[in-house]
VEXMITOR-21556 format. One record per residue (C-alpha): residue number from 1; y, z, x; residue in three letters. Coordinates in steps of 0.1 Angstrom, whole numbers, plus 5000, padded with zeros to 4 digits. Example, Ala and Ser with C-alpha at 12.3 -4.5 7.8 and 13.67 -1.06 7.14 Angstrom:
2
+-----+------+------+------+--------+
! num !   c2 !   c3 !   c1 ! residu !
+-----+------+------+------+--------+
!   1 ! 4955 ! 5078 ! 5123 !    ALA !
!   2 ! 4989 ! 5071 ! 5137 !    SER !
+-----+------+------+------+--------+
***
This chain:
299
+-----+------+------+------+--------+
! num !   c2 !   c3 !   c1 ! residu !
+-----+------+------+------+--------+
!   1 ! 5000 ! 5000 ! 5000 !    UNK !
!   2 ! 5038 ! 4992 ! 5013 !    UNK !
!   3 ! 5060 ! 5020 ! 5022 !    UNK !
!   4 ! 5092 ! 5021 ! 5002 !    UNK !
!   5 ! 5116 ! 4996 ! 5013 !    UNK !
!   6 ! 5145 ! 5013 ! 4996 !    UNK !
!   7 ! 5170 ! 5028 ! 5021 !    UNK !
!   8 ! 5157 ! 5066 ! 5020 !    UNK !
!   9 ! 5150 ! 5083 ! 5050 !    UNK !
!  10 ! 5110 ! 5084 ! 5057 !    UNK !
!  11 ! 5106 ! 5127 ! 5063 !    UNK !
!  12 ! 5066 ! 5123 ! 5068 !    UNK !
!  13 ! 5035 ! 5108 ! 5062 !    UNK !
!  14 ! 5003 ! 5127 ! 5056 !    UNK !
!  15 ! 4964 ! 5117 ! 5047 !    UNK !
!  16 ! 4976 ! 5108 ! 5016 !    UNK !
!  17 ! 5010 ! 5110 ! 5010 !    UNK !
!  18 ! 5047 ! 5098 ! 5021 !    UNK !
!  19 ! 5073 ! 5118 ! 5019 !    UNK !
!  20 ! 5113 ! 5107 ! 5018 !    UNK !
!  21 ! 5150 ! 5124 ! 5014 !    UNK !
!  22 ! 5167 ! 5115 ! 4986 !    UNK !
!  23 ! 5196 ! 5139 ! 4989 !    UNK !
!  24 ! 5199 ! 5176 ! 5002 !    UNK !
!  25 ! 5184 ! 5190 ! 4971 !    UNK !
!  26 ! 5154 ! 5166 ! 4964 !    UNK !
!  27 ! 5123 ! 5146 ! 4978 !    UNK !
!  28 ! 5102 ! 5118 ! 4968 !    UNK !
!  29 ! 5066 ! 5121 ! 4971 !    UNK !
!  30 ! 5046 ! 5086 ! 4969 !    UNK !
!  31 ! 5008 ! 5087 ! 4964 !    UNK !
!  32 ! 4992 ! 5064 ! 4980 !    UNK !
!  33 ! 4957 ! 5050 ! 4976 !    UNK !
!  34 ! 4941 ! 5064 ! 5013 !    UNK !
!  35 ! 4913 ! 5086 ! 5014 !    UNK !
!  36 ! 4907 ! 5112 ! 5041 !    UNK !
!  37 ! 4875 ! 5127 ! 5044 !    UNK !
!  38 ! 4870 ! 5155 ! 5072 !    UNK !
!  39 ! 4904 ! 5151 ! 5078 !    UNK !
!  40 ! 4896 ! 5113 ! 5089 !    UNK !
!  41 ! 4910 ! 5089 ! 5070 !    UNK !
!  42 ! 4892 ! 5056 ! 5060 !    UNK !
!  43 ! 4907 ! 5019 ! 5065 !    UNK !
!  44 ! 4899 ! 5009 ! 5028 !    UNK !
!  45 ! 4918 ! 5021 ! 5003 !    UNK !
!  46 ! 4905 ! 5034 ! 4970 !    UNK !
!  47 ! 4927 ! 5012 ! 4939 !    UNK !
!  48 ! 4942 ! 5038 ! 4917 !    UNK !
!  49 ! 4939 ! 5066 ! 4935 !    UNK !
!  50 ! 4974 ! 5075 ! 4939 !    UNK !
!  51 ! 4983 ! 5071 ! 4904 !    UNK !
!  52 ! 4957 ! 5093 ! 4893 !    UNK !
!  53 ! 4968 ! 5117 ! 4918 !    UNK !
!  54 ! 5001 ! 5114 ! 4910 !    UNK !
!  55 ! 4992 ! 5112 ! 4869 !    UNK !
!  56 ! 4968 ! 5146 ! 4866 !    UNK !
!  57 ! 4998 ! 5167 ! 4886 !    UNK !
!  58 ! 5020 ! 5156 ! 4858 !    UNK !
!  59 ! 4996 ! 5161 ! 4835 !    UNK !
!  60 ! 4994 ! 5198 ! 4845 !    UNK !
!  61 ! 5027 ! 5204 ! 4855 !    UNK !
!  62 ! 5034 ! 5198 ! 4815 !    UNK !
!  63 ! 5006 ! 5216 ! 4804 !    UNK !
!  64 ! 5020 ! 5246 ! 4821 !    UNK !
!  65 ! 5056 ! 5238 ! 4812 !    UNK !
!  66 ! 5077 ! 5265 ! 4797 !    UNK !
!  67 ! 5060 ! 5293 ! 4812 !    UNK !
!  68 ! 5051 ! 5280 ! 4849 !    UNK !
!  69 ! 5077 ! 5269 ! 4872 !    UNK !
!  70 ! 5075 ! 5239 ! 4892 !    UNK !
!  71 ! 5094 ! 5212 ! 4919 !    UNK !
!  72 ! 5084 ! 5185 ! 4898 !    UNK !
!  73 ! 5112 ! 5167 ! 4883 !    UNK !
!  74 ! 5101 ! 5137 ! 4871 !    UNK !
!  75 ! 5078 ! 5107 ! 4875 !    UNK !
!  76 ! 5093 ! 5085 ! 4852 !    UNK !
!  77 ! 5110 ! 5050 ! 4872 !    UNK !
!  78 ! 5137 ! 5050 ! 4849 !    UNK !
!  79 ! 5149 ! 5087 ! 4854 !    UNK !
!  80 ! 5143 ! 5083 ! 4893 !    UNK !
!  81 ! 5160 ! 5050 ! 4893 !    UNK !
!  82 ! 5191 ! 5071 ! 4882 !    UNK !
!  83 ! 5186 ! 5092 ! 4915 !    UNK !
!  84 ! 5172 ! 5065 ! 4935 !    UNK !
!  85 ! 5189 ! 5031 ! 4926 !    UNK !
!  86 ! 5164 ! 5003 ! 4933 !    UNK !
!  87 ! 5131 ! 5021 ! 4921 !    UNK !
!  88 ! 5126 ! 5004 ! 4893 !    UNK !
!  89 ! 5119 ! 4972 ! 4913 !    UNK !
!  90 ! 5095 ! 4989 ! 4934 !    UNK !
!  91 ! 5070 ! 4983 ! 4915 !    UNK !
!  92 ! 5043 ! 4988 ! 4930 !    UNK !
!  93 ! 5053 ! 5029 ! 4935 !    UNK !
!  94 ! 5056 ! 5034 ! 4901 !    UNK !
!  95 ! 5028 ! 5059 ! 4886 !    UNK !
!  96 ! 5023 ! 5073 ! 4919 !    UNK !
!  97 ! 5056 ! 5084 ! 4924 !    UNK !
!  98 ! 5073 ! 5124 ! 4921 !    UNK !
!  99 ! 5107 ! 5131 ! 4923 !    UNK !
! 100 ! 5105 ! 5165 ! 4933 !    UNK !
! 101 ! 5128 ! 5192 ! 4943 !    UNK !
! 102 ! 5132 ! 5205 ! 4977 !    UNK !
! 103 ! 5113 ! 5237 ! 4984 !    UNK !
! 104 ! 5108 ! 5263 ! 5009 !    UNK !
! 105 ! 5070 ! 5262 ! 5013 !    UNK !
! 106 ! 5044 ! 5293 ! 5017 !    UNK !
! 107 ! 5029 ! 5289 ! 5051 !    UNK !
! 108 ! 4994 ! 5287 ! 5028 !    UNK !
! 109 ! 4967 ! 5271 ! 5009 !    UNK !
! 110 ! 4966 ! 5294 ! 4981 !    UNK !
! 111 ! 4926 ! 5284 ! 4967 !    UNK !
! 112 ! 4910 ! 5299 ! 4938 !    UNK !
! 113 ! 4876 ! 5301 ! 4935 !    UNK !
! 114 ! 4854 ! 5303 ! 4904 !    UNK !
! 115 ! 4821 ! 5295 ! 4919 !    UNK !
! 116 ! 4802 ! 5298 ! 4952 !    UNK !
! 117 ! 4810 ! 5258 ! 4971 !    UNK !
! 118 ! 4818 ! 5239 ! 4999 !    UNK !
! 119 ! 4831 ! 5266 ! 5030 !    UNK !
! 120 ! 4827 ! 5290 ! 5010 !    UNK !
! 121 ! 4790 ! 5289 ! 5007 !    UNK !
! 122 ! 4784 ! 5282 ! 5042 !    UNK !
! 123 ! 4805 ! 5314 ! 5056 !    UNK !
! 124 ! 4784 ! 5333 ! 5023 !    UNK !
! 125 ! 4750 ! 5318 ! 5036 !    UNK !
! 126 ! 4759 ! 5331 ! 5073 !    UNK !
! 127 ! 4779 ! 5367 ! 5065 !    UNK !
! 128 ! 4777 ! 5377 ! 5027 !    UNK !
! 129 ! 4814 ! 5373 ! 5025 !    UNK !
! 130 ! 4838 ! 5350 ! 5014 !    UNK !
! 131 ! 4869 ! 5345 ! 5031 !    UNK !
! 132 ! 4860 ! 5378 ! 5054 !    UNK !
! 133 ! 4862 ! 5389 ! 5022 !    UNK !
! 134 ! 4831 ! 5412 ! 4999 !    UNK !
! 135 ! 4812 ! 5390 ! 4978 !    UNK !
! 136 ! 4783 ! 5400 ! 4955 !    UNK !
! 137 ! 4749 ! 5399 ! 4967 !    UNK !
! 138 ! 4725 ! 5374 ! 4959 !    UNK !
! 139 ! 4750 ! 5349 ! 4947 !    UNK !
! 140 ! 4732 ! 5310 ! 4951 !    UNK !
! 141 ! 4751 ! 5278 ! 4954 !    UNK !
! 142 ! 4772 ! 5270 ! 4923 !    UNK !
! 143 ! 4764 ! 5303 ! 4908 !    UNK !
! 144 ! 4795 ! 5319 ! 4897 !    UNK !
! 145 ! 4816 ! 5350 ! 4906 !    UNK !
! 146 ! 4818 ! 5379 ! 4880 !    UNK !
! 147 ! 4854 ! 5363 ! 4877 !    UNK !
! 148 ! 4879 ! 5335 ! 4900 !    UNK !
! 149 ! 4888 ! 5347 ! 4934 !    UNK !
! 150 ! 4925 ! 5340 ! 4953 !    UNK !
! 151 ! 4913 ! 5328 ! 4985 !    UNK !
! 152 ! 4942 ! 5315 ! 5011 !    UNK !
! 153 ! 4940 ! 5295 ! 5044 !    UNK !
! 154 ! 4963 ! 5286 ! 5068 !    UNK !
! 155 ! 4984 ! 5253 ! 5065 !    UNK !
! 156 ! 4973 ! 5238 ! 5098 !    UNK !
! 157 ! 4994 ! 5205 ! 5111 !    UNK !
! 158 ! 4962 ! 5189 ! 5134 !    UNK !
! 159 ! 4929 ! 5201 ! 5127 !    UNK !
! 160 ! 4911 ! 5220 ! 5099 !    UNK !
! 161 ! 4928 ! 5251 ! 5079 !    UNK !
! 162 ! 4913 ! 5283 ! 5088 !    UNK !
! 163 ! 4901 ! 5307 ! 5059 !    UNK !
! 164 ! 4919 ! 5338 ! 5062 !    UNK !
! 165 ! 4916 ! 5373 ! 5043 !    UNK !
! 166 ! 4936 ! 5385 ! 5020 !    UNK !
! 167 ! 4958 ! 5408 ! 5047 !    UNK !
! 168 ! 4960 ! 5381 ! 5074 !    UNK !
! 169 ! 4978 ! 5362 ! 5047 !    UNK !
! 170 ! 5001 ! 5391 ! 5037 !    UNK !
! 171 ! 5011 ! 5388 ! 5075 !    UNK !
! 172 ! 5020 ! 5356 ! 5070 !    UNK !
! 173 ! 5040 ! 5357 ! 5041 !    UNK !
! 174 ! 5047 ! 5392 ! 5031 !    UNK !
! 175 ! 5027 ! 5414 ! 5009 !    UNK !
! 176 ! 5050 ! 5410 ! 4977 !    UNK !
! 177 ! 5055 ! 5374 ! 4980 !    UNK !
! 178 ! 5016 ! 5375 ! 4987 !    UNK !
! 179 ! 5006 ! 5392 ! 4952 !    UNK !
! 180 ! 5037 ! 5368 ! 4935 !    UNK !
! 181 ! 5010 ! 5336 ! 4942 !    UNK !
! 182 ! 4980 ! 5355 ! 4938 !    UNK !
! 183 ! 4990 ! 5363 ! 4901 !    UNK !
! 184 ! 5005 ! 5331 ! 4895 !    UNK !
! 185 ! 4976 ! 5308 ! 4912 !    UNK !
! 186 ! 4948 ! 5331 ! 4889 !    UNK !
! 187 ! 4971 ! 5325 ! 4858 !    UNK !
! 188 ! 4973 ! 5291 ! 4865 !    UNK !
! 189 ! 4935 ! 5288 ! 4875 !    UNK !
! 190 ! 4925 ! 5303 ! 4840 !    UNK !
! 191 ! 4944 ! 5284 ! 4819 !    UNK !
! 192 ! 4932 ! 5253 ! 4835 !    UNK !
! 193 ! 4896 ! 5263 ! 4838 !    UNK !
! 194 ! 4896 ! 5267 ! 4800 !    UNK !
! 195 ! 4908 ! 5235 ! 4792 !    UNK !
! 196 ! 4882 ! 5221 ! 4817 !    UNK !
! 197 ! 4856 ! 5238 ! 4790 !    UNK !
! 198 ! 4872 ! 5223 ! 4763 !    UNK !
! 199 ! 4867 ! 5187 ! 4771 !    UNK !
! 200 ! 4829 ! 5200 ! 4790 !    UNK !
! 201 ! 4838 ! 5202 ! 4825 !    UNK !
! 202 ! 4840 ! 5229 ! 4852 !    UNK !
! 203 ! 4866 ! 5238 ! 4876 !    UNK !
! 204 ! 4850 ! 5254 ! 4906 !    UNK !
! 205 ! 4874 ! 5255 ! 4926 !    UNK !
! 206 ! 4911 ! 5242 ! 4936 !    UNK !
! 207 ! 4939 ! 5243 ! 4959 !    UNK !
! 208 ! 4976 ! 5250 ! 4952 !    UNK !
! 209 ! 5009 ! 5244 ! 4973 !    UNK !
! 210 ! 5035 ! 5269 ! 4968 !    UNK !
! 211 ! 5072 ! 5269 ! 4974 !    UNK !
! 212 ! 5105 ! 5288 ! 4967 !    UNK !
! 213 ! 5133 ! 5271 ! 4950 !    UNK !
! 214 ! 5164 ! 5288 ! 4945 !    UNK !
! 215 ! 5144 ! 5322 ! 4951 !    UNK !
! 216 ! 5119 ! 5311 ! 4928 !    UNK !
! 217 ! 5086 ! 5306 ! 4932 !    UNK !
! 218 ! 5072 ! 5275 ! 4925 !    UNK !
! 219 ! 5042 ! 5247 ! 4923 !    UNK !
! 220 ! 5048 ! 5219 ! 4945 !    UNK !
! 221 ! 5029 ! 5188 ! 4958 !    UNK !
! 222 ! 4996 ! 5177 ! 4937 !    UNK !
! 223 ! 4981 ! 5198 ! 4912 !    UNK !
! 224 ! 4942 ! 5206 ! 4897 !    UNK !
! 225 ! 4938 ! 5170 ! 4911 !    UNK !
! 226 ! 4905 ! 5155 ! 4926 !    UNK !
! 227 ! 4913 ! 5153 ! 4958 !    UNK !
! 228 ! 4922 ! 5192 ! 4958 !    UNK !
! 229 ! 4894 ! 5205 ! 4936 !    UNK !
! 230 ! 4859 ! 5204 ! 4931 !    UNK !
! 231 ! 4852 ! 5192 ! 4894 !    UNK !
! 232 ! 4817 ! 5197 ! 4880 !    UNK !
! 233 ! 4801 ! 5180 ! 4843 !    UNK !
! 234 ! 4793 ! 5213 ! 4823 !    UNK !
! 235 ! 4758 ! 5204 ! 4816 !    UNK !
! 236 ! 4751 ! 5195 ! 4850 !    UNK !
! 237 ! 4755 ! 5225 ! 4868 !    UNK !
! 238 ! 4724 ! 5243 ! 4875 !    UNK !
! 239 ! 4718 ! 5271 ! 4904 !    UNK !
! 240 ! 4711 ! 5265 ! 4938 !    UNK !
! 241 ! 4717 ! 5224 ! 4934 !    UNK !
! 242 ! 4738 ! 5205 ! 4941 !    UNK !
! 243 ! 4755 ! 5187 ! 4908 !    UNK !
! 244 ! 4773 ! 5158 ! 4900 !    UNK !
! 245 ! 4813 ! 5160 ! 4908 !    UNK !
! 246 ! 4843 ! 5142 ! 4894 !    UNK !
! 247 ! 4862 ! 5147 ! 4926 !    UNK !
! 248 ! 4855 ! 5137 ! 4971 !    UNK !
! 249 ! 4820 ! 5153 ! 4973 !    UNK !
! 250 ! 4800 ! 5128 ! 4968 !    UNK !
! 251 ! 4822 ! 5103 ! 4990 !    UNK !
! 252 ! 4816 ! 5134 ! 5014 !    UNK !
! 253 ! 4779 ! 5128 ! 5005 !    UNK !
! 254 ! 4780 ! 5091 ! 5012 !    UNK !
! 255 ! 4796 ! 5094 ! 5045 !    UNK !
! 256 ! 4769 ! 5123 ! 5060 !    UNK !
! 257 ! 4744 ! 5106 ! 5047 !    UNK !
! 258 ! 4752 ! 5073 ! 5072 !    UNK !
! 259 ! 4752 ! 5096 ! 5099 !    UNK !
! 260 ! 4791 ! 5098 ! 5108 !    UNK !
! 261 ! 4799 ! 5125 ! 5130 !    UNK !
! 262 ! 4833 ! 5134 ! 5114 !    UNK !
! 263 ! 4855 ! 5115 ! 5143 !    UNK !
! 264 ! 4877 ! 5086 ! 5143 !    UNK !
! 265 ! 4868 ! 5064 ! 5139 !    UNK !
! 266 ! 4855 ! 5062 ! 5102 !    UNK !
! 267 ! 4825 ! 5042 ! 5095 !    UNK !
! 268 ! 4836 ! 5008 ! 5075 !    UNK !
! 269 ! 4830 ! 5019 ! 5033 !    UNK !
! 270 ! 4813 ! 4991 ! 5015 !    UNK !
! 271 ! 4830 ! 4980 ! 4982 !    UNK !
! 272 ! 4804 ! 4988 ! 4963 !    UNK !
! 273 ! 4813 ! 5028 ! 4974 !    UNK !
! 274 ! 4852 ! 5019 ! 4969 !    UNK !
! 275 ! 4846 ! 5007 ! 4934 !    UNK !
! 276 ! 4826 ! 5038 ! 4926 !    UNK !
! 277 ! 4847 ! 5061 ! 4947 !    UNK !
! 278 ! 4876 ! 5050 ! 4928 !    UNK !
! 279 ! 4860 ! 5047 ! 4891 !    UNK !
! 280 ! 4854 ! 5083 ! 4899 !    UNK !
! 281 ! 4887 ! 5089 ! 4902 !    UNK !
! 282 ! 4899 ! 5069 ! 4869 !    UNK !
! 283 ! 4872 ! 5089 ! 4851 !    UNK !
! 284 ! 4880 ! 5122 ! 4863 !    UNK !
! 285 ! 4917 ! 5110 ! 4847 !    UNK !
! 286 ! 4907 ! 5099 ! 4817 !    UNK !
! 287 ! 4882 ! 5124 ! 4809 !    UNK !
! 288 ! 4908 ! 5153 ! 4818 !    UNK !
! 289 ! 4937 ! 5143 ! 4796 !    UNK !
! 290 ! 4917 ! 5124 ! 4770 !    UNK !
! 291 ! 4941 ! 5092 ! 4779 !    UNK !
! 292 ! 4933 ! 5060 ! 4792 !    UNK !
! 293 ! 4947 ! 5054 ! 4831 !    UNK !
! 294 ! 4965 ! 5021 ! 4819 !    UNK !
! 295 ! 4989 ! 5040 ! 4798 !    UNK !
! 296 ! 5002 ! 5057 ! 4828 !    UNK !
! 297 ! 5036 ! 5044 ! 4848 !    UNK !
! 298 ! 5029 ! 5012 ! 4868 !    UNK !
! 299 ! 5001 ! 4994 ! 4848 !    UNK !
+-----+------+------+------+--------+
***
């Protein structure tokens, strides 16, 4: 996908997404279609990814609106063509496109945790704890905790984030600003998880960015979105296997089983795996919000 050709100063590029200035108080955040795996990313893009990125963290930003503050301040070309004259002829950014308010961000991954997955069961497998932190005894992969965990890591620039306990975390960001996104990350992990249920899913697990904006405290960046949580069909989640997911395990899946050894560079994805990687996507979408993908900006 082209960068934006509009003349806004480029801030950053990550595995996913570009980041520009549009004055001192706001950003805009482009999604673009690149996959990372293993903190890799591949050469082939995945079609529609960055929409559906880019349509669920609207879709949950207004879900939570009202009671939940957030950075978001629109996605809509014609409101950010009045703050960015010239968007609505780039086309091809509309749908995956935030206008977003500045914001001072936590120094964390603020994860909740529903049920036992991913590095979670590994360091549980090994120690018993999660995290560093207590975890019940005789828990098996996918099996539940008696109720969703806060979890944080550090936010590392190169390399993987480390899992940290709840304490190391307080040292990183204070303990009151600490229990401020605990409570609102668990609040926001419950309402969620319940309309997960509703349309027959399960949210194991998921990842939010946090940020202060005018002293506030506030969701930023991509939210309840595949890429940042692990998505599970209801009926397909049995103890101790491995189920089905709406979100990059299986990609995950694919690339361990070829053999890759998690270095650049990537092996080359076939397109039978990008079509399926990114129907995965559309589905995970559509079956959240209960509305088609085309209906979103930029189609």
């Amino acid at each position: 996908m082209a960068r934006v050709t509009l003349e806004l100063r480029h801030l950053y590029s990550g595995k996913v997404r570009d980041l520009y200035e549009v004055d001192e108080a706001h950003l805009l955040l482009v999604a673009s279609d690149r996959l990372s795996a293993f903190d890799v990313i591949m050469k082939e893009p995945i079609p529609e990814k960055g929409r559906v990125l880019t349509g669920l963290t609207y879709f949950w930003t207004h879900e939570f609106e009202g009671e939940v503050p957030s950075a978001l301040v629109t996605c809509d070309p014609q409101e950010i063509e009045l703050a960015v004259p010239g968007f609505l002829e780039e086309t091809q950014l509309h749908g995956r496109t935030m206008l977003a308010r500045r914001a001072e961000m936590l120094p964390l991954e603020c994860i909740v945790r529903a049920r036992l997955a991913g590095q979670a069961f590994s360091e549980y497998e090994e120690k018993g704890t999660v995290h560093g932190m207590a975890a019940p005894k005789g828990l098996r992969l996918t099996d539940p905790f008696p109720e969703p965990i806060f979890t944080p890591s550090t936010k590392e620039e190169t390399g993987h984030d480390l899992n940290i306990d709840l304490e190391e975390a307080a040292n990183l960001v204070g303990y009151e600003t600490l229990a401020q996104a605990k409570d609102l990350c668990l609040d926001l992990f419950s309402r969620a998880a319940e309309k997960f249920r509703e349309v027959g899913l399960v949210l194991a697990d998921t990842k939010f960015e946090l940020g202060f904006v005018e002293g506030r405290l506030v969701i930023c960046d991509e939210v309840i979105t595949p890429d940042s949580s692990r998505i599970w069909p209801l009926d397909e989640v049995h103890s101790g296997v491995v189920p089905p997911a709406f979100d990059k395990q299986p990609f995950r899946d694919w690339l361990n089983a070829e053999g890759w050894d998690h270095t650049p560079p990537p092996p080359r994805v076939p397109e039978e795996i990008v079509a399926v990687t990114s129907s995965r996507y559309v589905n995970a979408y559509e079956r959240v919000t209960g509305r088609s993908l085309s209906s979103w900006y930029g189609f």
